[in-house]
PDB file as gemmi writes it, atoms N, CA and C in Angstrom:
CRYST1    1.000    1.000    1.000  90.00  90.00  90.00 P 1                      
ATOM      1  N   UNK A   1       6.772  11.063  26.874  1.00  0.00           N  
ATOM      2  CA  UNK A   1       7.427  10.073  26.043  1.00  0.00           C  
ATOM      3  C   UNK A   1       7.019  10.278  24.581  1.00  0.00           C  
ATOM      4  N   UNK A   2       8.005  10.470  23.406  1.00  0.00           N  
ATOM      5  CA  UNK A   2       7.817  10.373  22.367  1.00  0.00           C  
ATOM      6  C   UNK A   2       7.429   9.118  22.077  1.00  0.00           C  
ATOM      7  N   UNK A   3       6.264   9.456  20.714  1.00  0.00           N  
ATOM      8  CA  UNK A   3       5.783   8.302  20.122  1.00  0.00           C  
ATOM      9  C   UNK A   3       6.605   7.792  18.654  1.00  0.00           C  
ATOM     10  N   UNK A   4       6.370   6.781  18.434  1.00  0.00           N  
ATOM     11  CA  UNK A   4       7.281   6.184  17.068  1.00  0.00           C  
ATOM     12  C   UNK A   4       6.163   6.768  16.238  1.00  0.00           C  
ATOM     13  N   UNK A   5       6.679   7.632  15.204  1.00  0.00           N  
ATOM     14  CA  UNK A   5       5.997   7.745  13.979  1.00  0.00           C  
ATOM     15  C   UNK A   5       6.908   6.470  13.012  1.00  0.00           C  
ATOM     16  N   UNK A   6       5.458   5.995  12.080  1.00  0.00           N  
ATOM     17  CA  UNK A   6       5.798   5.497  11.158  1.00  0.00           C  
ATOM     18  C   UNK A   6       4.879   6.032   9.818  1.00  0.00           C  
ATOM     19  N   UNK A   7       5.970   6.177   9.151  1.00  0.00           N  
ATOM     20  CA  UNK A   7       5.864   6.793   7.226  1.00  0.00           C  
ATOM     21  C   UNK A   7       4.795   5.798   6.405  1.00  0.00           C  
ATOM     22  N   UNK A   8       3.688   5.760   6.297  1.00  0.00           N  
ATOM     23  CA  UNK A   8       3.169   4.987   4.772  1.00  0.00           C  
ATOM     24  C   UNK A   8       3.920   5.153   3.755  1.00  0.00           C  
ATOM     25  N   UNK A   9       4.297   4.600   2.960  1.00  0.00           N  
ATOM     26  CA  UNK A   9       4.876   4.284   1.604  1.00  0.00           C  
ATOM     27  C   UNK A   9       4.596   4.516   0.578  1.00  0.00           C  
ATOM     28  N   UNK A  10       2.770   4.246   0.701  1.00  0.00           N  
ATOM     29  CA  UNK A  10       2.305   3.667   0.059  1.00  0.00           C  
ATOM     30  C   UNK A  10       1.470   5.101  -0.872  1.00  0.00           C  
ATOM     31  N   UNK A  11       0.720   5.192  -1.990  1.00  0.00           N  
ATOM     32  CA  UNK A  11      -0.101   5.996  -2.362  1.00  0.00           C  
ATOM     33  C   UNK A  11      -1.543   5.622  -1.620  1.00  0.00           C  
ATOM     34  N   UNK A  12      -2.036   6.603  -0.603  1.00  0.00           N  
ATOM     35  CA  UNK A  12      -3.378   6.560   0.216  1.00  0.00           C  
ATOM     36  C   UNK A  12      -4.519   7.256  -1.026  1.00  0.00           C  
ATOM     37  N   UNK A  13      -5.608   5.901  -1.114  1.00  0.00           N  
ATOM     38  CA  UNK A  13      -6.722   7.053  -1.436  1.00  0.00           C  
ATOM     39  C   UNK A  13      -7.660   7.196  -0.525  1.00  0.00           C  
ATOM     40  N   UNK A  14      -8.540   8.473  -0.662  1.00  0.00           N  
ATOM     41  CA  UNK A  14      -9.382   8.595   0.698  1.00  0.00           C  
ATOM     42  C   UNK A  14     -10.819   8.681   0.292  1.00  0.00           C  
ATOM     43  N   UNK A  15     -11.345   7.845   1.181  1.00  0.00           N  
ATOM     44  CA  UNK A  15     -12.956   7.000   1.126  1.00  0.00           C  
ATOM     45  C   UNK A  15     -13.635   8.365   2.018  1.00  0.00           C  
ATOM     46  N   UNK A  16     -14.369   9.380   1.709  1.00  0.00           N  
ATOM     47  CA  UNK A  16     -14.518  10.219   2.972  1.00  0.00           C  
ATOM     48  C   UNK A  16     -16.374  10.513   2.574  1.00  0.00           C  
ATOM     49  N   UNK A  17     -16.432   9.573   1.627  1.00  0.00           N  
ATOM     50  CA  UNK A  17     -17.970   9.693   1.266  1.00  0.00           C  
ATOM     51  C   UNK A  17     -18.528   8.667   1.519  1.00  0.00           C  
ATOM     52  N   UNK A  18     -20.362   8.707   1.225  1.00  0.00           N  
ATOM     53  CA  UNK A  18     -20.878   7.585   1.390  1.00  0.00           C  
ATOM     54  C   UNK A  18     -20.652   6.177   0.796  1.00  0.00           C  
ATOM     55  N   UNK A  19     -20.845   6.830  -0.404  1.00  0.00           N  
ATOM     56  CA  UNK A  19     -20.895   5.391  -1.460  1.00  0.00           C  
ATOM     57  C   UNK A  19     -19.111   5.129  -1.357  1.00  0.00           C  
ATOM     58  N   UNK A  20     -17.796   6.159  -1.481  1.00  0.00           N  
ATOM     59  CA  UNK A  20     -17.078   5.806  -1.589  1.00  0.00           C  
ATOM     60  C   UNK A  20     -16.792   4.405  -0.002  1.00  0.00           C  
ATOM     61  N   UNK A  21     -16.857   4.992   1.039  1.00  0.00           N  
ATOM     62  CA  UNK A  21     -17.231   4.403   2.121  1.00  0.00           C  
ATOM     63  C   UNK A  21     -17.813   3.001   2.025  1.00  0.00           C  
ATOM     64  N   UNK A  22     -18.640   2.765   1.444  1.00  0.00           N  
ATOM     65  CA  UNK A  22     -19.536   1.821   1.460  1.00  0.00           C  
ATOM     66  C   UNK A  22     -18.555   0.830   0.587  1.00  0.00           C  
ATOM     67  N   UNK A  23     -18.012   1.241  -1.226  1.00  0.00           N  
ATOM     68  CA  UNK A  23     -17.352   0.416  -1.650  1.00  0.00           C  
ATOM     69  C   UNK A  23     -16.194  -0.041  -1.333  1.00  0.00           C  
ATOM     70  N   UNK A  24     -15.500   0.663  -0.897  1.00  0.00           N  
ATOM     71  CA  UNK A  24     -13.982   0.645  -0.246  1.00  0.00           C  
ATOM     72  C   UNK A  24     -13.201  -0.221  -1.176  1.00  0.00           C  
ATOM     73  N   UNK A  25     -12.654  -1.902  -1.130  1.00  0.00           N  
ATOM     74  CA  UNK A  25     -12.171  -2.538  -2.324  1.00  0.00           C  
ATOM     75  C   UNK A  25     -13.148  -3.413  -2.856  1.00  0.00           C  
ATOM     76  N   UNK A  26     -13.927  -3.512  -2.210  1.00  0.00           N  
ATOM     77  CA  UNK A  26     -14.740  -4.415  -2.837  1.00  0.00           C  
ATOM     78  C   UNK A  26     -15.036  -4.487  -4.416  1.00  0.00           C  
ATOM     79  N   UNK A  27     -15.110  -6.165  -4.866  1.00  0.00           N  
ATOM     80  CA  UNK A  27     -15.069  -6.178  -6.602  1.00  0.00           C  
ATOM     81  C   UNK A  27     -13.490  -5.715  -6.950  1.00  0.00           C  
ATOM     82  N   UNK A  28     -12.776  -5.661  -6.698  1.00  0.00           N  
ATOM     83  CA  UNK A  28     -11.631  -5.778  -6.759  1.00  0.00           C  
ATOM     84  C   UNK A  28     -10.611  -6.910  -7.386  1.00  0.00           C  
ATOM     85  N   UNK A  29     -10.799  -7.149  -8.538  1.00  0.00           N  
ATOM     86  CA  UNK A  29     -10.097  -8.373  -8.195  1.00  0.00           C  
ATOM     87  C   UNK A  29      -8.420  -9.091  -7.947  1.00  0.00           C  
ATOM     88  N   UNK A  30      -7.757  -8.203  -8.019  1.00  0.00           N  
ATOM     89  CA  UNK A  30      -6.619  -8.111  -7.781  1.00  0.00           C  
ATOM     90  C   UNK A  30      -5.781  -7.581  -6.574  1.00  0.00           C  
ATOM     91  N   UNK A  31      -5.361  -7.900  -5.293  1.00  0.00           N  
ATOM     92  CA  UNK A  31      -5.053  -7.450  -4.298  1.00  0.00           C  
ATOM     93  C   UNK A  31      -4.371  -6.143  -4.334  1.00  0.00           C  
ATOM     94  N   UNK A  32      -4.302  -5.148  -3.678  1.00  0.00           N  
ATOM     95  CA  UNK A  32      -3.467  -4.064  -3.294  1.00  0.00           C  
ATOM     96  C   UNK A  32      -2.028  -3.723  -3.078  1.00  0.00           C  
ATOM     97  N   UNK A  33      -1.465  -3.039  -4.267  1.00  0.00           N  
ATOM     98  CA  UNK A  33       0.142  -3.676  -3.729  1.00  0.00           C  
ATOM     99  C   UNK A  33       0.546  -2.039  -3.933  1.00  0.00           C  
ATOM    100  N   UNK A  34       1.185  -1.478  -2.878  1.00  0.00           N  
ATOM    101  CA  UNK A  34       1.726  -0.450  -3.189  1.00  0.00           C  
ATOM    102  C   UNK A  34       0.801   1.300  -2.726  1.00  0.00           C  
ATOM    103  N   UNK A  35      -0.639   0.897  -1.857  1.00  0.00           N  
ATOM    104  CA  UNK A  35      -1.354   1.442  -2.037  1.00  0.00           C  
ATOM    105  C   UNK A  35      -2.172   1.155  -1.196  1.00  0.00           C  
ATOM    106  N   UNK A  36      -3.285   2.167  -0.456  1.00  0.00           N  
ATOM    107  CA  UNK A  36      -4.084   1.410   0.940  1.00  0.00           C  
ATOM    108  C   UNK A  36      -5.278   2.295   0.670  1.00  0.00           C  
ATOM    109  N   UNK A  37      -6.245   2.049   1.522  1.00  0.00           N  
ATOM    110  CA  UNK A  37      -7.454   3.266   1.327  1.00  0.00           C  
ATOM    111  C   UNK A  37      -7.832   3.743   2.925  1.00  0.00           C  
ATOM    112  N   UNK A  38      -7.767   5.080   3.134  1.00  0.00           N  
ATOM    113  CA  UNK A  38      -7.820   5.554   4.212  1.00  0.00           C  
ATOM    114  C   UNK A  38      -9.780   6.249   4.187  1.00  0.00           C  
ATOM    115  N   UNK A  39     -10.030   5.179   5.304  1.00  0.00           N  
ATOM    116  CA  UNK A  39     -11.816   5.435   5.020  1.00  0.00           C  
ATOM    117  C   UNK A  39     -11.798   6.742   6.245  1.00  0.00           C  
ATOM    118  N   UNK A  40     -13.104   7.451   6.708  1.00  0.00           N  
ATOM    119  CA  UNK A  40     -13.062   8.436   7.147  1.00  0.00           C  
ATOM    120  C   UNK A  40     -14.225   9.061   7.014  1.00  0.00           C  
ATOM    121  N   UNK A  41     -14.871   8.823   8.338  1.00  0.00           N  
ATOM    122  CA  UNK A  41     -15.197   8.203   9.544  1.00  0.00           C  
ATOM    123  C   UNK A  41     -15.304   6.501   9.194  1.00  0.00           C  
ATOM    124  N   UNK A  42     -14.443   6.084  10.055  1.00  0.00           N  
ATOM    125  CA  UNK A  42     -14.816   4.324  10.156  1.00  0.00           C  
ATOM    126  C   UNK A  42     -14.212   3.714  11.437  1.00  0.00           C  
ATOM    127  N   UNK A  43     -14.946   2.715  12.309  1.00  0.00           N  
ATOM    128  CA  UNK A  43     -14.672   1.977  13.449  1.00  0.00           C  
ATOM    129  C   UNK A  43     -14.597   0.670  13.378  1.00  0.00           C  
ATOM    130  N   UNK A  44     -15.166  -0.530  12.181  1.00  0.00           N  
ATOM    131  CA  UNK A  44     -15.091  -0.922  11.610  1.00  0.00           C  
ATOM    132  C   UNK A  44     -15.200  -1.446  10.381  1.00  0.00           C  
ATOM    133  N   UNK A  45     -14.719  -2.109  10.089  1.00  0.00           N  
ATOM    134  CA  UNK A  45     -15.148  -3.255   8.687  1.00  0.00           C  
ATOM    135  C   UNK A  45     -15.510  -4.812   8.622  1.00  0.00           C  
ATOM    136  N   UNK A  46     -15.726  -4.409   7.408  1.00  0.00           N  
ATOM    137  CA  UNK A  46     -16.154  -6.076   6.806  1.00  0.00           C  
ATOM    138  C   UNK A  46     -15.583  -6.462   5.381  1.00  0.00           C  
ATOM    139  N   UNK A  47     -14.973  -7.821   5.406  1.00  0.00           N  
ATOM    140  CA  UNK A  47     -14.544  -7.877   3.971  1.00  0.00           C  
ATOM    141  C   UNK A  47     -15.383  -8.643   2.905  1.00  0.00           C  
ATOM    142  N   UNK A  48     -16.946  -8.337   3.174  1.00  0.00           N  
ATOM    143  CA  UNK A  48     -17.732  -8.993   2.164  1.00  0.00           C  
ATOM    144  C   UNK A  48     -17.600  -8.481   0.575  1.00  0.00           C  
ATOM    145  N   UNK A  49     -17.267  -9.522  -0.324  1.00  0.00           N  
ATOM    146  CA  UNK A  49     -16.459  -9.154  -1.460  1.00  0.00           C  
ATOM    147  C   UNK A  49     -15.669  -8.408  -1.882  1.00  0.00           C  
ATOM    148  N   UNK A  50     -14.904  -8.389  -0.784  1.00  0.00           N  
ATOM    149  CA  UNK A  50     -13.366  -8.128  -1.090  1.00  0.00           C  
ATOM    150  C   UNK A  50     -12.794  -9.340  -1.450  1.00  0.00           C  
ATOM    151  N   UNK A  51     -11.765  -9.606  -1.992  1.00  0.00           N  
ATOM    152  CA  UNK A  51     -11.435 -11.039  -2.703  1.00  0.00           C  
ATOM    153  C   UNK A  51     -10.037 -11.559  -2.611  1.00  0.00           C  
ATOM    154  N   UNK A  52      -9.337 -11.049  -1.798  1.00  0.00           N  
ATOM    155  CA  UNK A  52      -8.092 -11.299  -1.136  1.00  0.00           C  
ATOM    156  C   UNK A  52      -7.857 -10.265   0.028  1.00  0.00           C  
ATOM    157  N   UNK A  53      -6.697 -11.028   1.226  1.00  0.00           N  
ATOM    158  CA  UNK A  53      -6.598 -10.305   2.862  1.00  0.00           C  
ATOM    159  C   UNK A  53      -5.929  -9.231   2.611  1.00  0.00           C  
ATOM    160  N   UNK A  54      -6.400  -8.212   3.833  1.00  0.00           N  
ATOM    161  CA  UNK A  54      -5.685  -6.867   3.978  1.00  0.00           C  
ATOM    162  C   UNK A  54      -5.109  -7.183   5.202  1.00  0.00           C  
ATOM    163  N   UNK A  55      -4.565  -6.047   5.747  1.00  0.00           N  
ATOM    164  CA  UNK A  55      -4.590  -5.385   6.906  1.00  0.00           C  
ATOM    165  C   UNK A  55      -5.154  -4.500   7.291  1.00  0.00           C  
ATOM    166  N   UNK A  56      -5.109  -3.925   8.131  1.00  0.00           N  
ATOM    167  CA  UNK A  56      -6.461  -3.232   9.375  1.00  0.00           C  
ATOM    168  C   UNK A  56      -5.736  -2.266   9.829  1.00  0.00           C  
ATOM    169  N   UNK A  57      -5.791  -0.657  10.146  1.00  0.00           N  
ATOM    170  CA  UNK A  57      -5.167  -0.227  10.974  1.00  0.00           C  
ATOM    171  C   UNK A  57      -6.045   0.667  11.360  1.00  0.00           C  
ATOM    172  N   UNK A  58      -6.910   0.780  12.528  1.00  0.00           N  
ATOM    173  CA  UNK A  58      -7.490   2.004  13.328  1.00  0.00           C  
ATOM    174  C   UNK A  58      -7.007   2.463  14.113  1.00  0.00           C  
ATOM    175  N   UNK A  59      -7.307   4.301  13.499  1.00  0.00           N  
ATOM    176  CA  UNK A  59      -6.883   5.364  14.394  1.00  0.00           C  
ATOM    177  C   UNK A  59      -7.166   6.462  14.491  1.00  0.00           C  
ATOM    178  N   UNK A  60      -6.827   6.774  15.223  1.00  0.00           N  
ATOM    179  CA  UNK A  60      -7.943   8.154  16.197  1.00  0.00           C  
ATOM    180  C   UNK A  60      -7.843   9.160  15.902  1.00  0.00           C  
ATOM    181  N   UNK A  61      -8.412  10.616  15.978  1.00  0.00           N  
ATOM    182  CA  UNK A  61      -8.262  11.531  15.229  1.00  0.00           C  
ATOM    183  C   UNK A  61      -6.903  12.278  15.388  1.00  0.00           C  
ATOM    184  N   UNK A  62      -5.986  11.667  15.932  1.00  0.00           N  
ATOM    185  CA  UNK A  62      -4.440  12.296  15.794  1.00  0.00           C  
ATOM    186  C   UNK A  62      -3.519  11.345  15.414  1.00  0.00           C  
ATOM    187  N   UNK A  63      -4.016  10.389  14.630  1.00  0.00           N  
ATOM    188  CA  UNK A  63      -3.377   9.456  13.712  1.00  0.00           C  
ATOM    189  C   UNK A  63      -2.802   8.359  14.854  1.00  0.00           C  
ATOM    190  N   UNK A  64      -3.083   8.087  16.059  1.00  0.00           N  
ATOM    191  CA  UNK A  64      -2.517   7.281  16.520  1.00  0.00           C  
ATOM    192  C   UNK A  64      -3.334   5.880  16.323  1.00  0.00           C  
ATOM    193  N   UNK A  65      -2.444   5.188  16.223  1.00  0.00           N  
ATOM    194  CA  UNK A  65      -2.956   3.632  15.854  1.00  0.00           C  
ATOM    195  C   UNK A  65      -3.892   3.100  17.063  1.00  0.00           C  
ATOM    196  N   UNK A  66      -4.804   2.480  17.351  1.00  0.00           N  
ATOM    197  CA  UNK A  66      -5.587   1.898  18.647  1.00  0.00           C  
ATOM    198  C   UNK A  66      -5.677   0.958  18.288  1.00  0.00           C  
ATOM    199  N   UNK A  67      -5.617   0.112  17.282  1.00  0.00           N  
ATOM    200  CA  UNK A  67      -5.724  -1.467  17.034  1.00  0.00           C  
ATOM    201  C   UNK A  67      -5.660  -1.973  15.857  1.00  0.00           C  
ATOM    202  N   UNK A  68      -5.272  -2.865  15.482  1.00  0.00           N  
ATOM    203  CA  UNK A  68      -4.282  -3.842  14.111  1.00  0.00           C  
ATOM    204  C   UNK A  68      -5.375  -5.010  14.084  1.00  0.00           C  
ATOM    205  N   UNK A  69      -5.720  -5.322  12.517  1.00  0.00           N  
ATOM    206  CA  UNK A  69      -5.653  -6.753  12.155  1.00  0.00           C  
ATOM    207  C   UNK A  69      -4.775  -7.202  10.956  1.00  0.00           C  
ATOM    208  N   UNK A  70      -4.203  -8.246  11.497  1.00  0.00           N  
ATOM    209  CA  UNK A  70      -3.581  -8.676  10.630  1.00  0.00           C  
ATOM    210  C   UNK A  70      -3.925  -9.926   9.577  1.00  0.00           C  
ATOM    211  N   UNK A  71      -3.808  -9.065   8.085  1.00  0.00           N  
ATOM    212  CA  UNK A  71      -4.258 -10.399   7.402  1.00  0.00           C  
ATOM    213  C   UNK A  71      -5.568 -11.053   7.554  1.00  0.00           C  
ATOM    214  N   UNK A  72      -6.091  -9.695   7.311  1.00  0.00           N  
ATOM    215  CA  UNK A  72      -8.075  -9.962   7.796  1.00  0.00           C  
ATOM    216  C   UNK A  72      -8.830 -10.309   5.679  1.00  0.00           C  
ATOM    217  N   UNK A  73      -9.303 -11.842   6.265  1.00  0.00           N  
ATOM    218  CA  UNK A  73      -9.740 -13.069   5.343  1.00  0.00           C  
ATOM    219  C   UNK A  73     -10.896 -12.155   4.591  1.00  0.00           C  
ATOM    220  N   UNK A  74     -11.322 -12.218   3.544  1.00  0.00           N  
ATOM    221  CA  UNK A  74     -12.475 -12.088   2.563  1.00  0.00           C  
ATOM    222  C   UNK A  74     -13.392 -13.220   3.600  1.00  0.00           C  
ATOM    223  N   UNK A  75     -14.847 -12.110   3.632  1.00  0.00           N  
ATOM    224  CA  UNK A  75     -15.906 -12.731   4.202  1.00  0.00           C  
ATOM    225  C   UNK A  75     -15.855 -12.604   6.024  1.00  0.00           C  
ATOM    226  N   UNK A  76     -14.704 -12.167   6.533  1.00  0.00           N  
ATOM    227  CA  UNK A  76     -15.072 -11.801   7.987  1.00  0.00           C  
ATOM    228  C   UNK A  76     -15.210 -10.431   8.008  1.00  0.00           C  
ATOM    229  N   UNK A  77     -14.989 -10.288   9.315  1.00  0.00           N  
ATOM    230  CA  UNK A  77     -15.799  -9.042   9.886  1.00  0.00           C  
ATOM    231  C   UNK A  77     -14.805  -8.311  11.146  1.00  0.00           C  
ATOM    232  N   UNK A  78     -14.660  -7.303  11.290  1.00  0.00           N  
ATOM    233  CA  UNK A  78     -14.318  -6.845  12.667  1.00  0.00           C  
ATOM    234  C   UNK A  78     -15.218  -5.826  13.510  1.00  0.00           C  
ATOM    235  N   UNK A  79     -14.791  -6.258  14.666  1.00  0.00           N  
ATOM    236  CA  UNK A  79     -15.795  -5.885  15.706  1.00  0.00           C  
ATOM    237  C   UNK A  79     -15.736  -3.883  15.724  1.00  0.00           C  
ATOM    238  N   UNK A  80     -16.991  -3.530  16.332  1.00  0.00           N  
ATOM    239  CA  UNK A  80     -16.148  -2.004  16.110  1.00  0.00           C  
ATOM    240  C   UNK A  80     -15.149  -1.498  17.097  1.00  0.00           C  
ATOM    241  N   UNK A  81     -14.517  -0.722  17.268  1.00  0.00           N  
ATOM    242  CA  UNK A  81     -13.682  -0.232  18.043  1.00  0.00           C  
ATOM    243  C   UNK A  81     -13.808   1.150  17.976  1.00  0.00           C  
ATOM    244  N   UNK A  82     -14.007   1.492  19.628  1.00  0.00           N  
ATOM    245  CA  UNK A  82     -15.020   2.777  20.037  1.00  0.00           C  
ATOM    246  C   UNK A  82     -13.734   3.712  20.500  1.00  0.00           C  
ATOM    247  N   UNK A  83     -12.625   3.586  20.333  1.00  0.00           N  
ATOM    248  CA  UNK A  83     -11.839   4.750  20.658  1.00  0.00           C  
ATOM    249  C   UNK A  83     -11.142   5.181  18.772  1.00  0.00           C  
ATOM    250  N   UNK A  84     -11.489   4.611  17.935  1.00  0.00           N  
ATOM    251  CA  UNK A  84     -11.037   5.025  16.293  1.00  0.00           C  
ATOM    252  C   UNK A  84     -12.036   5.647  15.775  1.00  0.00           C  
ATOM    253  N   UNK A  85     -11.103   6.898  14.860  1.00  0.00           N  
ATOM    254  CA  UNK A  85     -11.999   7.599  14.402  1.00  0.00           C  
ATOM    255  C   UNK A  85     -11.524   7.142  12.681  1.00  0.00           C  
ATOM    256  N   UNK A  86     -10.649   7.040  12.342  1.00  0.00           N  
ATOM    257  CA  UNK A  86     -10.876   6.254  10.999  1.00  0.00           C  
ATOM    258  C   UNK A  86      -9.843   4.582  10.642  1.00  0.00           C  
ATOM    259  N   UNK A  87      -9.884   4.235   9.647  1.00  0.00           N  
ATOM    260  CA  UNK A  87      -9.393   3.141   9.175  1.00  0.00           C  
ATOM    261  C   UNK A  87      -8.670   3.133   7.938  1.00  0.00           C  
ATOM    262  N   UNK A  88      -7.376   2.517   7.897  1.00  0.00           N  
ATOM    263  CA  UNK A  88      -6.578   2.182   6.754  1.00  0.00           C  
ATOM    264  C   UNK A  88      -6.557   0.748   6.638  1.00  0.00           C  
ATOM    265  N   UNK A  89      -6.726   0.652   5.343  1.00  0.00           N  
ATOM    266  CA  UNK A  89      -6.925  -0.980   4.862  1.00  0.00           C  
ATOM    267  C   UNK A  89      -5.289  -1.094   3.857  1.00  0.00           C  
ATOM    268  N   UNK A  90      -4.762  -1.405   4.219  1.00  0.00           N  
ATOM    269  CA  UNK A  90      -2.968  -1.724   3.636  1.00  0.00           C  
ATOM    270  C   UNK A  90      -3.030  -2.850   2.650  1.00  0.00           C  
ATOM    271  N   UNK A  91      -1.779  -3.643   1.950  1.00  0.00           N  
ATOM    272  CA  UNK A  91      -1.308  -4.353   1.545  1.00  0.00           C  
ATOM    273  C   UNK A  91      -1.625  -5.511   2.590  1.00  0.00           C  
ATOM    274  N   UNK A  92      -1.734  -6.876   2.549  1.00  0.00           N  
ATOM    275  CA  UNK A  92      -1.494  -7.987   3.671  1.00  0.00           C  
ATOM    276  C   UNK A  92      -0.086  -7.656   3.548  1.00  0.00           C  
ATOM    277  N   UNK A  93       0.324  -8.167   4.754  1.00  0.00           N  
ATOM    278  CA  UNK A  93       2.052  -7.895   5.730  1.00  0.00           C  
ATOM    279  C   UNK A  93       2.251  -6.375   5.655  1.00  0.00           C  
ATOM    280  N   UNK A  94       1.308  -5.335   5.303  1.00  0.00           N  
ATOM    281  CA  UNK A  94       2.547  -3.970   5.755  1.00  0.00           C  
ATOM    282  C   UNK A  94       1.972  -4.109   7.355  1.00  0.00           C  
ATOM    283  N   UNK A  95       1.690  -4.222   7.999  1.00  0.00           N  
ATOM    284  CA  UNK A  95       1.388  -3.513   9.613  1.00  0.00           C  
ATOM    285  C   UNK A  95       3.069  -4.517  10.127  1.00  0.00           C  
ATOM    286  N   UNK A  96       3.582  -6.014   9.601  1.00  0.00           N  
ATOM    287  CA  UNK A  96       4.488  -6.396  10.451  1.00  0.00           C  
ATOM    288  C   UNK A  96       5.872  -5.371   8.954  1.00  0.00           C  
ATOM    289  N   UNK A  97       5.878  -5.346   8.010  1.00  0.00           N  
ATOM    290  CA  UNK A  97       6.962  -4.432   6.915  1.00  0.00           C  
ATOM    291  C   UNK A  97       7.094  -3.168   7.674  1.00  0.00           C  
ATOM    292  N   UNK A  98       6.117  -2.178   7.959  1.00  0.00           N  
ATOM    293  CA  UNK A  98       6.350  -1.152   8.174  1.00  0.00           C  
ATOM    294  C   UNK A  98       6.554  -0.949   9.710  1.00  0.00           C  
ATOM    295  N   UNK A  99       6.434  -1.911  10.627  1.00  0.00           N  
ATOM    296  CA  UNK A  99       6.400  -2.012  11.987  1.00  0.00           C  
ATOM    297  C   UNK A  99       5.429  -1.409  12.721  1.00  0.00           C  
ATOM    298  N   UNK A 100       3.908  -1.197  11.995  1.00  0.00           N  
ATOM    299  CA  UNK A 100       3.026  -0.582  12.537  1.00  0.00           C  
ATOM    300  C   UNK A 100       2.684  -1.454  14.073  1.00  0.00           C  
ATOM    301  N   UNK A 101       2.236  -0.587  14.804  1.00  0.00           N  
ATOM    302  CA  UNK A 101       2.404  -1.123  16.361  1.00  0.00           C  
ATOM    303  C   UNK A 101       0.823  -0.332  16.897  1.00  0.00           C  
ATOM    304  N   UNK A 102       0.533  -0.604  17.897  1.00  0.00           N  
ATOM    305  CA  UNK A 102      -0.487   0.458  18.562  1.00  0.00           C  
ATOM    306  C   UNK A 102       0.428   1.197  19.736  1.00  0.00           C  
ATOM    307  N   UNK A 103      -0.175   2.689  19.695  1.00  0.00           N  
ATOM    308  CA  UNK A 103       0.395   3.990  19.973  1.00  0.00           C  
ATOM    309  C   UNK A 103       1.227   4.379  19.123  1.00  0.00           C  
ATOM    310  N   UNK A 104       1.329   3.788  17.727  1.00  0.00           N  
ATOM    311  CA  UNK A 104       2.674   4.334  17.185  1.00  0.00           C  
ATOM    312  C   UNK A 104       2.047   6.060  16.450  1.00  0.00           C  
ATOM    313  N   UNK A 105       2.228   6.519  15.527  1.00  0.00           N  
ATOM    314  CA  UNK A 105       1.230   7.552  14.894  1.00  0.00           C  
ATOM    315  C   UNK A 105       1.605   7.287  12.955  1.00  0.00           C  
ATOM    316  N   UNK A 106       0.823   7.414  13.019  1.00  0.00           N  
ATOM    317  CA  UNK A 106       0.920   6.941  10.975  1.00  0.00           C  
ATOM    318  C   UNK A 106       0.858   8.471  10.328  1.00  0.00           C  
ATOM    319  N   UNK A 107       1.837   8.472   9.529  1.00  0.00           N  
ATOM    320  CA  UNK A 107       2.197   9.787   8.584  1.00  0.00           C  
ATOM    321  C   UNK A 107       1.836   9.005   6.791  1.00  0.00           C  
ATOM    322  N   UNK A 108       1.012  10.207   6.500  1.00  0.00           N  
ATOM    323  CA  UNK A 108       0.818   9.575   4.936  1.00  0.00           C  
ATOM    324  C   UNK A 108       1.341  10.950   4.035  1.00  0.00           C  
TER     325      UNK A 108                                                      
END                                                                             
């Protein structure tokens, strides 16, 4: 069975270092519009001072999606998830805009 690819839109930058890793948006003060950060290696996150919601998308090393948050609050946390090998942090609403799904595969 073919899988649904879905297209990012968006301009990805990529977190593939420590410190970049570590800062991700944080201190930010203006939300993300148009633009996501693809971390690498990551299983989860946390949005301690980040200052407005993202979205969540982990996935595995063949880009397939394994799990969504949607509209994840400044100051929580997500649990890790042991089948993702990295993480895209989106705009809040692209995972329901772009119809991101789990099993779908994400093209950037």
């Amino acid at each position: 069975m073919e899988k649904n690819i879905v297209h990012i839109p968006y301009v990805i930058h990529l977190a593939d270092s420590i410190m970049k890793r570590v800062i991700g948006l944080m201190f930010r003060k203006k939300p993300i519009v148009n633009e996501g950060l693809w971390i690498i290696p990551c299983n989860a996150v946390h949005m301690f001072f980040v200052r407005f919601p993202i979205d969540i998308v982990f996935i595995n090393k063949q880009n397939e999606v394994v799990k969504v948050y949607h509209s994840l609050k400044p100051w929580k946390m997500t649990k890790p998830v042991k089948t993702a090998y990295s993480t895209l942090e989106l705009p809040d609403g692209s995972i329901k805009k772009l119809g991101i799904e789990i099993g779908c595969i994400v093209k950037f």
